[in-house]
C-alpha positions in Angstrom: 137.1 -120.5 -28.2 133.9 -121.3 -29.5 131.0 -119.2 -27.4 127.5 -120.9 -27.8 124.7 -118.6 -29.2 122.8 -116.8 -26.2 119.1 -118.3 -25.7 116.5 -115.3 -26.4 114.9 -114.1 -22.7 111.7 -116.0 -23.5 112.8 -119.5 -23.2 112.9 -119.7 -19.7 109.9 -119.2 -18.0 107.8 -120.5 -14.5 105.2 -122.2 -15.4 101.9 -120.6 -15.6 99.2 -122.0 -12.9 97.0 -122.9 -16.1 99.0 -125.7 -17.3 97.7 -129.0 -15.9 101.1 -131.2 -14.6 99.2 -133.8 -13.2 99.8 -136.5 -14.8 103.5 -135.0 -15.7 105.8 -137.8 -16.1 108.8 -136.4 -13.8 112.7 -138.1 -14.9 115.4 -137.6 -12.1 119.0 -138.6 -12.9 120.0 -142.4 -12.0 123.2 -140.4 -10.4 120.8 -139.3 -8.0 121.4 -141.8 -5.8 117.2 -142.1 -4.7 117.6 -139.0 -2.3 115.5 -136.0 -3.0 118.7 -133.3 -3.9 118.0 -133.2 -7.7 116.4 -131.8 -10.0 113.4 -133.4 -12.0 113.1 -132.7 -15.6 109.4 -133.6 -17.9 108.8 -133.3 -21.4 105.7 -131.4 -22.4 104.4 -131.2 -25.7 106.2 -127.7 -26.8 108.7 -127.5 -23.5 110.9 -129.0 -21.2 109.5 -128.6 -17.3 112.5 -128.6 -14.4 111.7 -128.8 -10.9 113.8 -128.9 -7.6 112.7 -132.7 -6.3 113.2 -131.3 -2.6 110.2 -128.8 -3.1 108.3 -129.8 -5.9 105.0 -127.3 -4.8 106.5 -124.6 -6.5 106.0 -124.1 -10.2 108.5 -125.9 -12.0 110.6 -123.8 -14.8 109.7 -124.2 -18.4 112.4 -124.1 -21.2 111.5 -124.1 -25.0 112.8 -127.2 -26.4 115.8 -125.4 -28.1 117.0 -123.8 -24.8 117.2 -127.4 -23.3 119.1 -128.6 -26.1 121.7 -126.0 -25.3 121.7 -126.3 -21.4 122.2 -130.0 -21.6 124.6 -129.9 -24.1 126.6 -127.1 -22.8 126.8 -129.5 -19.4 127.7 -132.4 -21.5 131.1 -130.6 -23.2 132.3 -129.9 -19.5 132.7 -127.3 -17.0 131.5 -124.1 -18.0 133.7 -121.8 -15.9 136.9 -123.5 -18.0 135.6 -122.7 -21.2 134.2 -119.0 -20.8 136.3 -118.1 -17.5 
């Protein structure tokens, strides 16, 4: 079993109220169906924002562009609870 490398704590973060996501270009998966029970994903110049569609006041999460990488590959290879249960 191959475990992936742990992200360090700092690459997941809220987003501070200083950064401007105004003009955020917000993605939601075409498997969404059009309903608002997803989650939203933007790519800023050093991070990846996530939000929760269904309550998109709150400050989105911010993830360095390596932890990302890791999340969305780590869903791509399959269902985590087979590979580490």
């Amino acid at each position: 079993m191959n475990t992936p490398p742990m992200s360090a704590p700092h690459d997941v973060t809220t987003a501070p109220h200083d950064v401007d996501l105004a003009h955020t270009r917000w993605r939601k998966s075409s498997y969404s169906g059009g309903a608002n029970d997803c989650v939203e994903v933007a790519e800023l110049s050093e991070h990846a924002a996530v939000r929760d569609s269904k309550d998109i006041g709150r400050q989105p999460l911010l993830f360095s562009k390596a932890a990302m990488r890791a999340l969305v590959s780590g869903i791509a290879r399959g269902p985590i609870g087979e590979r580490w249960g």
